[in-house]
N, CA, C and O atoms as a Tinker XYZ file with bonds, in Angstrom:
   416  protein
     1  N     -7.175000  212.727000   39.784000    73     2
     2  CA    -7.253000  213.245000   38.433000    64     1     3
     3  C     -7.160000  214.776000   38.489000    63     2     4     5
     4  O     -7.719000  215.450000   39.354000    81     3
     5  N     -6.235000  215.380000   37.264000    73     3     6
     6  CA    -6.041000  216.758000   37.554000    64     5     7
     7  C     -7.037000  217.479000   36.823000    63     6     8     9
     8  O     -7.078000  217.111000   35.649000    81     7
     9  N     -8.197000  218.757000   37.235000    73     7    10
    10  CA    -8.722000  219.074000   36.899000    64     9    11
    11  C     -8.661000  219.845000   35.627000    63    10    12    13
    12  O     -7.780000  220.643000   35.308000    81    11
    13  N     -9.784000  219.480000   34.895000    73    11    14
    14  CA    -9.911000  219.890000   33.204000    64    13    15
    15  C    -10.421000  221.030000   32.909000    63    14    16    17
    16  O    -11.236000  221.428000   33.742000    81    15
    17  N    -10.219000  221.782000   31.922000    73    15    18
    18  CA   -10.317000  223.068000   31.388000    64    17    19
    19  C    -11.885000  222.826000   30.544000    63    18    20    21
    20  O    -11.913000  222.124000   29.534000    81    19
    21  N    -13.249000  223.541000   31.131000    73    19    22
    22  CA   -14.235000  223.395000   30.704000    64    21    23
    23  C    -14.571000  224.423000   29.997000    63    22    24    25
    24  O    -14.883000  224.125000   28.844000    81    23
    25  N    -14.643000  225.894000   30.341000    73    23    26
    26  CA   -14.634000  227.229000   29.395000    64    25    27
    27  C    -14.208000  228.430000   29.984000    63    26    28    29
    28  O    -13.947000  228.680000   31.160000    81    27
    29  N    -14.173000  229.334000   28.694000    73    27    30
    30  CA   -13.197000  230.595000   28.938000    64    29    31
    31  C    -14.080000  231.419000   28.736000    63    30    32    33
    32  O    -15.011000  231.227000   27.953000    81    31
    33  N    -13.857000  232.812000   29.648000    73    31    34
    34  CA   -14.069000  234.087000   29.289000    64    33    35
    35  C    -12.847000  235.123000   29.398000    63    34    36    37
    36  O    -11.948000  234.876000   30.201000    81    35
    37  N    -12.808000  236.111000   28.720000    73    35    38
    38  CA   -11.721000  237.068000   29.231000    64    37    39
    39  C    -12.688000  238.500000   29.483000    63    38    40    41
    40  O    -13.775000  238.869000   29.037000    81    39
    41  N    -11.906000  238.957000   30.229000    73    39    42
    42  CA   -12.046000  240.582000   30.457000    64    41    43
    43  C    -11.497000  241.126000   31.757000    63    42    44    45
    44  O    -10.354000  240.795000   32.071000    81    43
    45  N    -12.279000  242.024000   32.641000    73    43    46
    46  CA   -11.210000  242.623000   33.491000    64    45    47
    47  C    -11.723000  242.111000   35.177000    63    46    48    49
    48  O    -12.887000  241.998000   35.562000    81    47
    49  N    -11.060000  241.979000   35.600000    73    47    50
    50  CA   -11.000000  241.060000   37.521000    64    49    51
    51  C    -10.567000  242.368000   37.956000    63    50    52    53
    52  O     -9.839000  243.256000   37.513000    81    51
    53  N    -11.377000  242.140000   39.127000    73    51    54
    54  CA   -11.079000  243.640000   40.414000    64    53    55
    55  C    -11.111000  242.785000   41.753000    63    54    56    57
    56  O    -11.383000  241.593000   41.605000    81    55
    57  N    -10.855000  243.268000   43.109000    73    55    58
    58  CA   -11.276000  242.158000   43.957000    64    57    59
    59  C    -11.740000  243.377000   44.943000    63    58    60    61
    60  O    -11.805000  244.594000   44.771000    81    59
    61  N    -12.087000  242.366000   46.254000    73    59    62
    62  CA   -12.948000  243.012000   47.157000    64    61    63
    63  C    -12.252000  243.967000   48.516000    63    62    64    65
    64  O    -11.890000  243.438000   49.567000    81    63
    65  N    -12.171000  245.323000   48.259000    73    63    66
    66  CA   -11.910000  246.111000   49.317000    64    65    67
    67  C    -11.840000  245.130000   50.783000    63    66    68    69
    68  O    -12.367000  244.044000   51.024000    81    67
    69  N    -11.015000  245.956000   51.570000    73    67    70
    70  CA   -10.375000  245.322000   53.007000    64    69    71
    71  C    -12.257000  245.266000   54.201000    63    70    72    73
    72  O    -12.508000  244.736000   55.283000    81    71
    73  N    -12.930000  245.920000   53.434000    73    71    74
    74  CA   -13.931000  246.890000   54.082000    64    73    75
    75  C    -15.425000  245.785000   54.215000    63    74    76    77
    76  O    -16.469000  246.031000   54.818000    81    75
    77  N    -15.099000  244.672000   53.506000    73    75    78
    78  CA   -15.783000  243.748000   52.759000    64    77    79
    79  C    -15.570000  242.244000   54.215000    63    78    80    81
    80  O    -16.441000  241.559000   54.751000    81    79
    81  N    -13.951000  242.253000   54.422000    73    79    82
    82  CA   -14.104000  241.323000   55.634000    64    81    83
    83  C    -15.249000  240.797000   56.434000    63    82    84    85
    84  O    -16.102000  241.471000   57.012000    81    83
    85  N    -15.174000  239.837000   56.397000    73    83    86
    86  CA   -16.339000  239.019000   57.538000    64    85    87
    87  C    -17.641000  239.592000   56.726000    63    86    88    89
    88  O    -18.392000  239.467000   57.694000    81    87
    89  N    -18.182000  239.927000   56.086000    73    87    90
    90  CA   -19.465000  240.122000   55.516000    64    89    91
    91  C    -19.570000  238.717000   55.294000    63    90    92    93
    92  O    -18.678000  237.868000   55.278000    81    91
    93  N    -21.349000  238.556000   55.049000    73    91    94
    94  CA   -21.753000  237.414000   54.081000    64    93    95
    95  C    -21.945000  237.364000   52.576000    63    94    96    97
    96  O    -22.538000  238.166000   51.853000    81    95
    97  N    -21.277000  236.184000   52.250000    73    95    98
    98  CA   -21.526000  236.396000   50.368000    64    97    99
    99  C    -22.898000  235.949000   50.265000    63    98   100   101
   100  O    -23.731000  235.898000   51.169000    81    99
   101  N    -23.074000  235.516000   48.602000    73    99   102
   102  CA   -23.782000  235.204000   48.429000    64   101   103
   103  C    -24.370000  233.948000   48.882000    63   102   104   105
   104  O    -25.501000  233.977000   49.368000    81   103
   105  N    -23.728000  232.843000   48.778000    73   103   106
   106  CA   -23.571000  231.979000   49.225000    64   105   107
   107  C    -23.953000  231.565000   50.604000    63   106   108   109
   108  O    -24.160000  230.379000   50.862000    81   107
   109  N    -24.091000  232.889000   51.862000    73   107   110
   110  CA   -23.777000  232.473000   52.865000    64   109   111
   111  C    -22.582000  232.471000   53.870000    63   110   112   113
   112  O    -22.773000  232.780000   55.046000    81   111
   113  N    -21.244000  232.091000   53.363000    73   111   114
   114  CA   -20.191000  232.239000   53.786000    64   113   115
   115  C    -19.535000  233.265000   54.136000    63   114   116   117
   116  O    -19.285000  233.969000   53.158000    81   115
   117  N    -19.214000  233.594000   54.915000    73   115   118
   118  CA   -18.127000  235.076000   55.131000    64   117   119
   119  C    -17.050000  235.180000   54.427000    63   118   120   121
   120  O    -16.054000  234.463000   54.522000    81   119
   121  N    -17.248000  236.230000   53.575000    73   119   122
   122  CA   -15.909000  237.209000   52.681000    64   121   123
   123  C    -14.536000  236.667000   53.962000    63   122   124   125
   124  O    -14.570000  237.052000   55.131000    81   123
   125  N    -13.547000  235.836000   53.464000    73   123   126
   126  CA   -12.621000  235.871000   54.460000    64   125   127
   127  C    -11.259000  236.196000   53.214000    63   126   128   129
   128  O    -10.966000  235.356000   52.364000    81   127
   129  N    -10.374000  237.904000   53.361000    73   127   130
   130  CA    -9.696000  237.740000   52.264000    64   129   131
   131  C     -8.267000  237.153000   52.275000    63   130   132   133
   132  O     -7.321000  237.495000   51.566000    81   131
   133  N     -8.312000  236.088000   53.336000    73   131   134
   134  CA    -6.833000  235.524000   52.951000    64   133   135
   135  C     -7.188000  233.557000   52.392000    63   134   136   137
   136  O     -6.427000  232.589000   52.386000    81   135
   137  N     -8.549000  233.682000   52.030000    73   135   138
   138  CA    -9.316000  232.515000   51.317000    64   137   139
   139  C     -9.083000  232.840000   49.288000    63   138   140   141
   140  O     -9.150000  233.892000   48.651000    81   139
   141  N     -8.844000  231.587000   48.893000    73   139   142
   142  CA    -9.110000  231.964000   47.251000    64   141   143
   143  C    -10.399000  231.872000   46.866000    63   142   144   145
   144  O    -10.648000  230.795000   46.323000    81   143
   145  N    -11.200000  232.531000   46.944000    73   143   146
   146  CA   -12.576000  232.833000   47.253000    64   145   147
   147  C    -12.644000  233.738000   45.719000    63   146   148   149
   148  O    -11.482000  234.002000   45.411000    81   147
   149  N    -13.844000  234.407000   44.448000    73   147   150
   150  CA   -14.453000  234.986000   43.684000    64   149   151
   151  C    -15.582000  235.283000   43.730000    63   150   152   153
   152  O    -16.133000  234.409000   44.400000    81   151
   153  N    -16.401000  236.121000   43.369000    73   151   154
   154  CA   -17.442000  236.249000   42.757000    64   153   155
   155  C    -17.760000  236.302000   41.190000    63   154   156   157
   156  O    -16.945000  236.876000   40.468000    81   155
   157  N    -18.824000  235.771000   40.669000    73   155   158
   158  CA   -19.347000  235.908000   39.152000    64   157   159
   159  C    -20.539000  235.934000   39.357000    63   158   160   161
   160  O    -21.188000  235.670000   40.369000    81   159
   161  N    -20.889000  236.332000   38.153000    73   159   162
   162  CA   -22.595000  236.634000   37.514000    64   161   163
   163  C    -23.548000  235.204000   37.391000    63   162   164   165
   164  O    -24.650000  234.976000   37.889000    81   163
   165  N    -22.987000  234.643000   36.834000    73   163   166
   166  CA   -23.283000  233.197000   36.712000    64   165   167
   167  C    -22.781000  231.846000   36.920000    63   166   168   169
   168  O    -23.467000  230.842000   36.729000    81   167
   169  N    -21.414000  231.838000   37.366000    73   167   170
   170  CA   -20.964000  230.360000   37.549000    64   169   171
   171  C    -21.776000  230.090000   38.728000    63   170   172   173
   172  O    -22.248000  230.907000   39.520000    81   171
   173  N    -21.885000  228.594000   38.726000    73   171   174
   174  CA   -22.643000  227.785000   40.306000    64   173   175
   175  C    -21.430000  228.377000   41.351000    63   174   176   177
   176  O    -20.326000  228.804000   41.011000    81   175
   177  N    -21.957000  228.272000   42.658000    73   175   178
   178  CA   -21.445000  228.271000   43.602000    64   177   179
   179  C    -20.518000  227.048000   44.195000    63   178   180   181
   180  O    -21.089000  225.973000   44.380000    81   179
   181  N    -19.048000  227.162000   44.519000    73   179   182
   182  CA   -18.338000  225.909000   44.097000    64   181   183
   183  C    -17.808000  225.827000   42.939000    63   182   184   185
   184  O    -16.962000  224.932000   42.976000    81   183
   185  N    -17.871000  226.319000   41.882000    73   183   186
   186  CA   -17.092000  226.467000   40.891000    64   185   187
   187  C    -15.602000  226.128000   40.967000    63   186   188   189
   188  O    -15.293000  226.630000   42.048000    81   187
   189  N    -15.052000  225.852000   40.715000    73   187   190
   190  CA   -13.655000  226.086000   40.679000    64   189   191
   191  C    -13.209000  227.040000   39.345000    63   190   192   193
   192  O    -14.024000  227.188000   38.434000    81   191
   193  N    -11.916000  227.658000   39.284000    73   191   194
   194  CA   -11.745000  228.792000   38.263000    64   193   195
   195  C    -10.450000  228.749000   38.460000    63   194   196   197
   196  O     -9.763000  228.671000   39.479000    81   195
   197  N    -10.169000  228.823000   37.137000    73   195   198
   198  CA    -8.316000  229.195000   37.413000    64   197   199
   199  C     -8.334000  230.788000   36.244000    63   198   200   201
   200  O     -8.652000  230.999000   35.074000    81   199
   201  N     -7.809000  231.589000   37.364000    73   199   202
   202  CA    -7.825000  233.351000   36.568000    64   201   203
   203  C     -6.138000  233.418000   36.322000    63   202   204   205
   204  O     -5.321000  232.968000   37.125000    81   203
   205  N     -5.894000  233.898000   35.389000    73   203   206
   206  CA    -4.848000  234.103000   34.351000    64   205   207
   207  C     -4.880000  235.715000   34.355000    63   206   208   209
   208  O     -5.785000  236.455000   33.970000    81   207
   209  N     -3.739000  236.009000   34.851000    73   207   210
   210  CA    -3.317000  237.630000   34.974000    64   209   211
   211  C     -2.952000  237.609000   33.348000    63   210   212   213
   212  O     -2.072000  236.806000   33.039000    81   211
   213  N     -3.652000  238.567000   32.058000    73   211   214
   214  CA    -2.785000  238.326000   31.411000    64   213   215
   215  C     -1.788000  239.315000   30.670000    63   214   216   217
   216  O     -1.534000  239.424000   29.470000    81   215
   217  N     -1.218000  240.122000   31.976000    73   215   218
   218  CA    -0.320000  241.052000   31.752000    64   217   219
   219  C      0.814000  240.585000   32.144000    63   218   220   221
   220  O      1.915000  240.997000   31.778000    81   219
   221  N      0.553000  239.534000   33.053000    73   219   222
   222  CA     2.265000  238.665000   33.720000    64   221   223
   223  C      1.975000  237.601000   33.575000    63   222   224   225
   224  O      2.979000  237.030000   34.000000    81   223
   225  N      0.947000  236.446000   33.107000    73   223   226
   226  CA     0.841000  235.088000   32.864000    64   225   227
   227  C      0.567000  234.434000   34.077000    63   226   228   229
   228  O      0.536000  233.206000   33.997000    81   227
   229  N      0.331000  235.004000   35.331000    73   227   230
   230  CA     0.222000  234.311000   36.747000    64   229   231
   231  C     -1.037000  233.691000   36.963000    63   230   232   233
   232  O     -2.103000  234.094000   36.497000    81   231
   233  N     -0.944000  233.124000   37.377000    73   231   234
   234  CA    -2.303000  231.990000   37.944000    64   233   235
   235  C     -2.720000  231.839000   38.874000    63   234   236   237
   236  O     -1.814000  231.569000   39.662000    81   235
   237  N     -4.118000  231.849000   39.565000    73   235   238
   238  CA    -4.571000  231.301000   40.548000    64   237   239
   239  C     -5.916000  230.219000   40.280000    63   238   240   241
   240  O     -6.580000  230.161000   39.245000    81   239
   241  N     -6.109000  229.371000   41.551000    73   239   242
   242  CA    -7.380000  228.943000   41.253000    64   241   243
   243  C     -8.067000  229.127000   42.328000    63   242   244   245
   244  O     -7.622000  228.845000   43.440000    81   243
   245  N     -9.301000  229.650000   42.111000    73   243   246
   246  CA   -10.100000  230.562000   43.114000    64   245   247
   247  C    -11.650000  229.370000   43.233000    63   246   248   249
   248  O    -12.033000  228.771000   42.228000    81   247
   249  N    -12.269000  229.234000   44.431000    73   247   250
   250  CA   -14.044000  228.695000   44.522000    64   249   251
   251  C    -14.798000  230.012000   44.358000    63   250   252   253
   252  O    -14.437000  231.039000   44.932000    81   251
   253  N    -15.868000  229.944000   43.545000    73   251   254
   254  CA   -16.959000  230.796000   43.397000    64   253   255
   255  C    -17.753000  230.769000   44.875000    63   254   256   257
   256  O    -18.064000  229.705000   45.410000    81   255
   257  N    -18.017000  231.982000   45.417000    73   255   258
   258  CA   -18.893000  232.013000   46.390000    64   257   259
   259  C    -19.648000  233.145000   46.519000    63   258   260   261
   260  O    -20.425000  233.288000   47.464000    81   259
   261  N    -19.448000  234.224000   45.388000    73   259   262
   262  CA   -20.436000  234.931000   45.173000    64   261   263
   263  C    -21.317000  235.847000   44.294000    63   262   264   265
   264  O    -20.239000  236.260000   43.866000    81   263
   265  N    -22.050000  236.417000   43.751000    73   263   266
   266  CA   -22.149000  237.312000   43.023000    64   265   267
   267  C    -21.333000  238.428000   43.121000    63   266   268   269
   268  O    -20.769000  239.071000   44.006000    81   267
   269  N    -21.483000  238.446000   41.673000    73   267   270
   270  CA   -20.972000  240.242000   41.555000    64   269   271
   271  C    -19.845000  239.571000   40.290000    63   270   272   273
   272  O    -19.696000  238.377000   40.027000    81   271
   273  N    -19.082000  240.862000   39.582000    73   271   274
   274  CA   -18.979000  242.074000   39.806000    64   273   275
   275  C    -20.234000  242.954000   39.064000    63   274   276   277
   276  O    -20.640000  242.684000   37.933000    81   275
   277  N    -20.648000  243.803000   39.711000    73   275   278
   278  CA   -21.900000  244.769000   38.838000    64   277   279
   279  C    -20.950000  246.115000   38.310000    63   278   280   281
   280  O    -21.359000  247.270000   38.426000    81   279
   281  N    -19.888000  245.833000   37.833000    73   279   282
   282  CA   -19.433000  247.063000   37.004000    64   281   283
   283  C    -19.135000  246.430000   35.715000    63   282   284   285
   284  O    -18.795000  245.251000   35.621000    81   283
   285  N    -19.320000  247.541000   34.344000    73   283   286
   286  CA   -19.293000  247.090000   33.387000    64   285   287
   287  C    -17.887000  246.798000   32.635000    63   286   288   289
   288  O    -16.963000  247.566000   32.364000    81   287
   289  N    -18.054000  245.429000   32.400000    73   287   290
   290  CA   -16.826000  244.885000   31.612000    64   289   291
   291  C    -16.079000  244.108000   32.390000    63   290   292   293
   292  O    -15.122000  243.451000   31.978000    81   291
   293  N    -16.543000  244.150000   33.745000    73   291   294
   294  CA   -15.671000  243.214000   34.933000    64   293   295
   295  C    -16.161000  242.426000   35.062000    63   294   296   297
   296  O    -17.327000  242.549000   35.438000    81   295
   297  N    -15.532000  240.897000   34.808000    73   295   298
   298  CA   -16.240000  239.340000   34.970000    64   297   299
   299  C    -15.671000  239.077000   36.245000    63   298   300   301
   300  O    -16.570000  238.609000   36.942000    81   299
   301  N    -14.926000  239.131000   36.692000    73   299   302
   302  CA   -14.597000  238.609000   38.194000    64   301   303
   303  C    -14.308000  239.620000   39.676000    63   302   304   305
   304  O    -13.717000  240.694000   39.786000    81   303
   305  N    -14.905000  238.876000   40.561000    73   303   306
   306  CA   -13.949000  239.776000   41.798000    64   305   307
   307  C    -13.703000  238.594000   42.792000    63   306   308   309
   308  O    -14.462000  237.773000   43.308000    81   307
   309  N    -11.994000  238.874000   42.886000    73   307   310
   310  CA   -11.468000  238.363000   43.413000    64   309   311
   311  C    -11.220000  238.351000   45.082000    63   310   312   313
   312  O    -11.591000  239.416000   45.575000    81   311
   313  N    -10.758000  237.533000   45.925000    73   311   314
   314  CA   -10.609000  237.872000   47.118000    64   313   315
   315  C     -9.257000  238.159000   47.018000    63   314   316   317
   316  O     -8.572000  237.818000   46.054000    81   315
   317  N     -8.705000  238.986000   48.313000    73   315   318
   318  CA    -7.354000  240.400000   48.348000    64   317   319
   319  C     -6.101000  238.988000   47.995000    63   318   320   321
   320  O     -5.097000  239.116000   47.294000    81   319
   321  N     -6.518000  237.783000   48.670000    73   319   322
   322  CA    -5.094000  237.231000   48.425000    64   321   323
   323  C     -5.123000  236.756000   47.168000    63   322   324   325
   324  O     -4.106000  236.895000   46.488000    81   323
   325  N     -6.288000  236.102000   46.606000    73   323   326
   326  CA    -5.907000  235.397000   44.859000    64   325   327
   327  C     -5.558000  236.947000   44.055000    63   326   328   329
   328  O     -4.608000  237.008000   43.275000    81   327
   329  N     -6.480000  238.239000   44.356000    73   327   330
   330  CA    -5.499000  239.679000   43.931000    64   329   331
   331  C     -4.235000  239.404000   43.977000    63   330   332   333
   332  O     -3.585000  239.204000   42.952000    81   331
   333  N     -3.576000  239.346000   45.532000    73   331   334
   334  CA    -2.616000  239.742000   45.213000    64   333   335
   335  C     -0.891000  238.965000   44.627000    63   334   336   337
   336  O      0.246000  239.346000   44.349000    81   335
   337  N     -2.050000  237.119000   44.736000    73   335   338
   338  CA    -0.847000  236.190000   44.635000    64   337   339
   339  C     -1.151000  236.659000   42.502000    63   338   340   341
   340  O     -0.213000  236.380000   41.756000    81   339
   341  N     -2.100000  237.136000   42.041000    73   339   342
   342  CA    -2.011000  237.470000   40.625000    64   341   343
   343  C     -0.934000  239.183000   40.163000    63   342   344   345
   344  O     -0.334000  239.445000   39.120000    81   343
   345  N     -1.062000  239.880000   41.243000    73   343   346
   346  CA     0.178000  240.795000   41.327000    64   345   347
   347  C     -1.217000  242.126000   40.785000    63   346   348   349
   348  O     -0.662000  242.864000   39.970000    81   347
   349  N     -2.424000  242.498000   40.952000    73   347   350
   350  CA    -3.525000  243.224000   40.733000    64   349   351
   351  C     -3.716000  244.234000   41.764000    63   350   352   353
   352  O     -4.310000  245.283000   41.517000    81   351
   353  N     -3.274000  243.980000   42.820000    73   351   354
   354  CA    -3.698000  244.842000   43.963000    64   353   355
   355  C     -3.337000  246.408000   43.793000    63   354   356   357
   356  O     -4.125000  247.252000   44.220000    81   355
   357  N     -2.229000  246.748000   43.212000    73   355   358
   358  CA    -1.611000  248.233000   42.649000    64   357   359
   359  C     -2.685000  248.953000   41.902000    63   358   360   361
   360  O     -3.406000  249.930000   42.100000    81   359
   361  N     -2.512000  248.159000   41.061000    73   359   362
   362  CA    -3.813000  248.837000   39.633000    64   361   363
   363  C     -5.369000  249.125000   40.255000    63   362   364   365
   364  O     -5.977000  250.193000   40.180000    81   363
   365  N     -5.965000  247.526000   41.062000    73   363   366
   366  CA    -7.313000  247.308000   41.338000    64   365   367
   367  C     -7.996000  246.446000   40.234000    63   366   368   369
   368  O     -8.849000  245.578000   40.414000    81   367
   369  N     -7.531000  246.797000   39.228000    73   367   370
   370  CA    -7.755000  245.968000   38.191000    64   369   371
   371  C     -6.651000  245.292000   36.987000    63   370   372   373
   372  O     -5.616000  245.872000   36.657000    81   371
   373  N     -7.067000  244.048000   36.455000    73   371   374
   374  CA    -5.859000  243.714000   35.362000    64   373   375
   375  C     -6.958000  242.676000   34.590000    63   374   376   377
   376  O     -7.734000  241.931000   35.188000    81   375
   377  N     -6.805000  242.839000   32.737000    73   375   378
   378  CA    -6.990000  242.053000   32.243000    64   377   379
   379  C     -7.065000  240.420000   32.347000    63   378   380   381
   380  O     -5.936000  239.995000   32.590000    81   379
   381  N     -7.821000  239.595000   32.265000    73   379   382
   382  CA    -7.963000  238.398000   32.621000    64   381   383
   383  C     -8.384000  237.099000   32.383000    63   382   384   385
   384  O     -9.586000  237.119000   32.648000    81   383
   385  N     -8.047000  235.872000   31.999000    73   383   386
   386  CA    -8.348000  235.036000   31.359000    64   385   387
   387  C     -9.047000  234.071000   32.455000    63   386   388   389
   388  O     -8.338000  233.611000   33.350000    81   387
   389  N    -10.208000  233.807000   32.412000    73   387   390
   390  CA   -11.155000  232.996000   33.460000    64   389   391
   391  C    -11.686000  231.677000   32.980000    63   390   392   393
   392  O    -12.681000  231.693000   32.255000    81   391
   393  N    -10.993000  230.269000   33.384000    73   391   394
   394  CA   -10.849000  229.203000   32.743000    64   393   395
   395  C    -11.977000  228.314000   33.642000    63   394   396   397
   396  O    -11.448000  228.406000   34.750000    81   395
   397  N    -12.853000  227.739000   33.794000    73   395   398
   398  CA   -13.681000  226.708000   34.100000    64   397   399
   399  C    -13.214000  225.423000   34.464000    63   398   400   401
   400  O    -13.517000  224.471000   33.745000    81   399
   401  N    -12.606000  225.275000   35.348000    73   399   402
   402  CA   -12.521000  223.420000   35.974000    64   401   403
   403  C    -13.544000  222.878000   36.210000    63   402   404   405
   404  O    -14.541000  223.414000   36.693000    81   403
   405  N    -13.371000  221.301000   35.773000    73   403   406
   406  CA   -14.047000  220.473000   36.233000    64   405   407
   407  C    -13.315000  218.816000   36.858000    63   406   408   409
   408  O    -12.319000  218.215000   36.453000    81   407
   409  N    -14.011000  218.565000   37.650000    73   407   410
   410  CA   -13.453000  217.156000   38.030000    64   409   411
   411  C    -12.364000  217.940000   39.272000    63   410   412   413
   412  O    -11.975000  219.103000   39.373000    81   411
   413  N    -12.112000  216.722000   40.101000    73   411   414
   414  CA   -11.011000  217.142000   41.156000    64   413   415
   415  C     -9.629000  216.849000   41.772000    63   414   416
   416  O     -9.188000  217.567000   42.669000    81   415
């Protein structure tokens, strides 16, 4: 079954400096940035998320594994590859549509 659209937020996604590698998230797990890996404020850990660039319409779907972002107005941080398969890495940041899956 293809996973369902549970809820939305928009605002702005940044992802995690090269500098961040092999650290531990929140979670536990090591920051690895060629993983589709995020952080948020509140989704569970395991989350699934599909982020919507919405300056080019591109898509990824990323697992929640950690807190953050603590800057204001930024709901997501991404790991360098879901950045850069969304085309964000230039800017650091891009407007963003953050969709909630459920089911698998």
């Amino acid at each position: 079954m293809a996973p369902q659209a549970q809820a939305m937020e928009k605002g702005l996604a940044s992802y995690y400096a090269h500098k961040f590698q092999g650290r531990k998230t929140a979670n536990g797990q090591r920051y690895d940035k060629q993983k589709f890996t995020a952080a948020h404020k509140s989704l569970a850990f395991g989350s699934k998320v599909k982020v919507t660039n919405l300056r080019n319409k591109r898509s990824v779907i990323v697992t929640i594994n950690d807190r953050g972002p603590f800057v204001k107005k930024r709901i997501i941080d991404l790991s360098y590859i879901a950045a850069k398969k969304l085309g964000l890495t230039k800017s650091g940041i891009a407007p963003v549509k953050v969709t909630v899956l459920k089911g698998k």
